[in-house]
C-alpha positions in Angstrom: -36.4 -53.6 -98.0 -36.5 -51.0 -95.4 -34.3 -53.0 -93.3 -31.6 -53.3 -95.7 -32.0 -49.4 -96.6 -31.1 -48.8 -93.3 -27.9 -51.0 -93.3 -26.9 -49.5 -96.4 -27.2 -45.7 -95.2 -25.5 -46.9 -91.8 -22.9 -48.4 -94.3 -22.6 -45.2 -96.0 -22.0 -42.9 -93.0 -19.3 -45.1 -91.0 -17.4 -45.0 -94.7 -17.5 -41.3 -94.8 -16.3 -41.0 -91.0 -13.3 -43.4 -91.6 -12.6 -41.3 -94.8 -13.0 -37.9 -93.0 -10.5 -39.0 -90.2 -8.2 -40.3 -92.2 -6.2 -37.1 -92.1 -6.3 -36.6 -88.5 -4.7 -40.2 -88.2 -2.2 -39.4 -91.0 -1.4 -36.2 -88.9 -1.3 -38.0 -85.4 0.9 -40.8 -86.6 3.3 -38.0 -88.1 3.3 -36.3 -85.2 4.3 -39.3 -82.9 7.2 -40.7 -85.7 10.6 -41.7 -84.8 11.9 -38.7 -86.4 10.5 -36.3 -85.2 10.6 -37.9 -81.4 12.7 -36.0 -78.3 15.8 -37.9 -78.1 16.6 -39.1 -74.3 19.8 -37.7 -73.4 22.2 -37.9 -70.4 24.1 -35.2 -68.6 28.3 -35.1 -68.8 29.4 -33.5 -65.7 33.0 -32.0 -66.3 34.1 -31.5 -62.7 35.5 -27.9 -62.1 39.1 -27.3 -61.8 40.7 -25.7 -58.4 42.5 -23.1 -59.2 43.9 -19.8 -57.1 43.0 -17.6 -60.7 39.2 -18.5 -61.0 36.5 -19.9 -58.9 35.7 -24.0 -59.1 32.6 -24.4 -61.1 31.2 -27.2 -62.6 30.5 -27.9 -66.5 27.6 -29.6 -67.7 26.2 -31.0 -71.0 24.0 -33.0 -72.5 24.6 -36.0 -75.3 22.4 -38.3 -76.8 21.6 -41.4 -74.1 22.7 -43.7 -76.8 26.7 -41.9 -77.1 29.3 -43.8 -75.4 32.9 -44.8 -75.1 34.1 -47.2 -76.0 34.4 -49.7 -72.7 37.8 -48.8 -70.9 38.3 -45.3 -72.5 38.3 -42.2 -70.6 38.4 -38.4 -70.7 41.7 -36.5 -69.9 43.0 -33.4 -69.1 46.3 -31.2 -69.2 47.3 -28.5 -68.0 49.1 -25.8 -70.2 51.1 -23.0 -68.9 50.4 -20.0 -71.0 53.2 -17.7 -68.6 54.3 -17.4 -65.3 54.1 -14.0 -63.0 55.0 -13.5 -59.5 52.0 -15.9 -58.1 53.3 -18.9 -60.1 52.2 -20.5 -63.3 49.4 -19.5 -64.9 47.8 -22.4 -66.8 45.0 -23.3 -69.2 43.2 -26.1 -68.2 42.1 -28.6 -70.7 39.7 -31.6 -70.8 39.1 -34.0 -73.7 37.1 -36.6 -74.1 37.4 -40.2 -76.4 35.0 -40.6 -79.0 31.3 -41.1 -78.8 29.3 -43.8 -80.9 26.3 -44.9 -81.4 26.0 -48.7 -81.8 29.8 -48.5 -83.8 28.8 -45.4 -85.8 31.4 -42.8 -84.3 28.9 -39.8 -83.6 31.0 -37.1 -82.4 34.7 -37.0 -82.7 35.2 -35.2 -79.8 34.1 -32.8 -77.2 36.7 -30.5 -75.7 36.8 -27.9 -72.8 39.2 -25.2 -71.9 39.4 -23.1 -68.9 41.6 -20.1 -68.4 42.0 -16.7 -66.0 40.1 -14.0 -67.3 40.1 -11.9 -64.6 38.3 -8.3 -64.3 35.7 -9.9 -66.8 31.9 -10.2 -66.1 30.8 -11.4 -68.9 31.0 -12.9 -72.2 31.0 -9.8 -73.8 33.1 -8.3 -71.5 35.9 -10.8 -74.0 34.6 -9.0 -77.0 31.9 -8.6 -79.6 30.9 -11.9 -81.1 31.7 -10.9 -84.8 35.2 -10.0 -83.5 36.6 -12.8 -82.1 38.3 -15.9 -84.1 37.0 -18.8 -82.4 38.8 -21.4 -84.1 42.1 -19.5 -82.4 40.8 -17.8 -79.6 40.4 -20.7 -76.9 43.5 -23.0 -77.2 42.2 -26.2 -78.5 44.2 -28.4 -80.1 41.8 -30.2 -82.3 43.0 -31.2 -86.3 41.2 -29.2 -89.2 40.0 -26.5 -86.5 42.1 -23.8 -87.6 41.1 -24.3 -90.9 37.7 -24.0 -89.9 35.0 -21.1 -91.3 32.5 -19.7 -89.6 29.2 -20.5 -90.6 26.8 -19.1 -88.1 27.0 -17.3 -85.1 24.9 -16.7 -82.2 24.3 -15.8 -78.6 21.5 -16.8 -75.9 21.3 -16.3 -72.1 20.4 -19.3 -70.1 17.6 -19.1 -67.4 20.6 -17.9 -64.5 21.3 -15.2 -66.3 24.8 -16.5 -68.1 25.0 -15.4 -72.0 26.9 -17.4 -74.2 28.3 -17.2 -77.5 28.0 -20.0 -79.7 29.4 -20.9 -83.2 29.0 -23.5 -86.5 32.5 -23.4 -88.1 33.0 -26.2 -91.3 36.5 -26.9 -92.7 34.9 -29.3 -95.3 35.6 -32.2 -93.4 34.6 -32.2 -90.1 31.9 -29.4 -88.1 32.7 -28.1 -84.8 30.0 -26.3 -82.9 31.5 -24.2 -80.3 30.6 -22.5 -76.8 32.0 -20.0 -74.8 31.1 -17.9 -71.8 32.7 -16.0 -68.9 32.1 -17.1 -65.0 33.8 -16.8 -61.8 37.1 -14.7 -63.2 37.5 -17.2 -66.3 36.8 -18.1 -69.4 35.1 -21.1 -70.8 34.9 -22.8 -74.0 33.5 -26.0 -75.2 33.5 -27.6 -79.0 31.8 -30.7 -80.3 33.8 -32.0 -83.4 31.7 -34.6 -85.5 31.8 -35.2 -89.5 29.9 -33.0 -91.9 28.1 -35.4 -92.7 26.7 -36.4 -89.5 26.3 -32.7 -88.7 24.0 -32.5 -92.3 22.2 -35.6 -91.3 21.4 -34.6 -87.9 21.7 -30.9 -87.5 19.0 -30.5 -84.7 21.5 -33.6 -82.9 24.3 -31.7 -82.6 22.9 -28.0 -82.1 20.8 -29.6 -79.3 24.4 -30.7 -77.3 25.6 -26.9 -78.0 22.9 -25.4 -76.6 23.0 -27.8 -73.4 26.3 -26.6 -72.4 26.2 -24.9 -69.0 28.0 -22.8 -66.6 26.8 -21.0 -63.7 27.0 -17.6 -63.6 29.6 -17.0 -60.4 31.1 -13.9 -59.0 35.1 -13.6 -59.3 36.4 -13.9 -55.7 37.1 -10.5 -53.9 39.8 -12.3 -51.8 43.6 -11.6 -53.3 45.6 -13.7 -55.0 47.9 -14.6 -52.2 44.8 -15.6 -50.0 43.6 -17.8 -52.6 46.5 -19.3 -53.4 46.9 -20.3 -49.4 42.9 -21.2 -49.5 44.0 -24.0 -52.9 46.7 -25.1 -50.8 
């Protein structure tokens, strides 16, 4: 009898320790769910544009490892002249690029660039105050519903060089477009992300990750004129 008495308490305890850690499992296997996972993401490198206005700088940001074109497609870019003084043309670059989907599901409908001279600016808020500025106007793109668009949110943040951006949620009902701008090397940068409502509701956290990617290093305008720069893009 004392034998079994034994089993029976050694019974007893184990029980209690599985039901006592059955939280901590509930917890860890919560904590280690798809959902909630980091999402492994790849860097878009939009090369820099040469330019006798503005200094060449690279553009970077990050997508979802999983986004891609569809095989054969490519970006493109244009060049816009906005007017012409004595130095020539002064044009606003643009680069866009195809759709991105995620095994068929179209995830982002596009994502856009502009560049264009902004000389004697510093900064970001050297353009403005945030709460001014129309950013479904204020950057040149071309994109359908954008103009239409409202602002939802609004916000700024300085990356670890130093850059500050501003950054905006617009929604025309239809589509989102998260937006980016900042100020580097005597122009002006802006980058959108255009993706359904839907998908932006679905996957909020998605999409305000790929805004908050976008990079541009913080460059100094060139102290050489404009007729030495021109000869130096030459």
């Amino acid at each position: 009898h004392a034998s079994r008495d034994s089993t029976m308490r050694t019974s007893m305890t184990t029980s209690r320790r599985v039901v006592a850690f059955a939280p901590v499992l509930a917890s860890l296997a919560c904590a280690v769910s798809p959902s909630s996972a980091a999402i492994a993401t790849r860097v878009i490198t939009i090369d820099g544009q040469a330019n006798e206005r503005w200094v060449k700088i690279d553009a970077t940001v990050n997508v979802p490892e999983s986004w891609a074109t569809r095989p054969g497609q490519r970006a493109k870019s244009s060049a816009y002249v906005m007017y012409t003084d004595t130095y020539g043309p002064n044009n606003r670059w643009t680069w866009l690029s195809p759709k991105l989907s995620d095994d068929g599901v179209v995830e982002a409908n596009a994502l856009a660039l502009t560049v264009q001279s902004k000389a004697g600016l510093e900064s970001i808020e050297d353009f403005g105050a945030i709460e001014k500025i129309e950013p479904a106007r204020a950057f040149g793109f071309e994109l359908e519903g954008l103009s239409a668009a409202d602002v939802v949110k609004s916000t700024t943040r300085t990356d670890k060089g130093g850059q500050k951006y501003y950054q905006w949620e617009l929604d025309n009902g239809e589509n989102f477009f998260g937006m980016v701008a900042c100020v580097s090397g005597g122009a002006l940068y802006a980058f959108v992300i255009e993706a359904a409502s839907d998908k932006f509701k679905e996957s909020s956290s998605t999409y305000r990750a790929v805004i908050d990617s976008f990079t541009v290093a913080k460059v100094d305008e060139s102290r050489n004129d404009m007729s030495s720069r021109i000869y130096e893009n030459r």
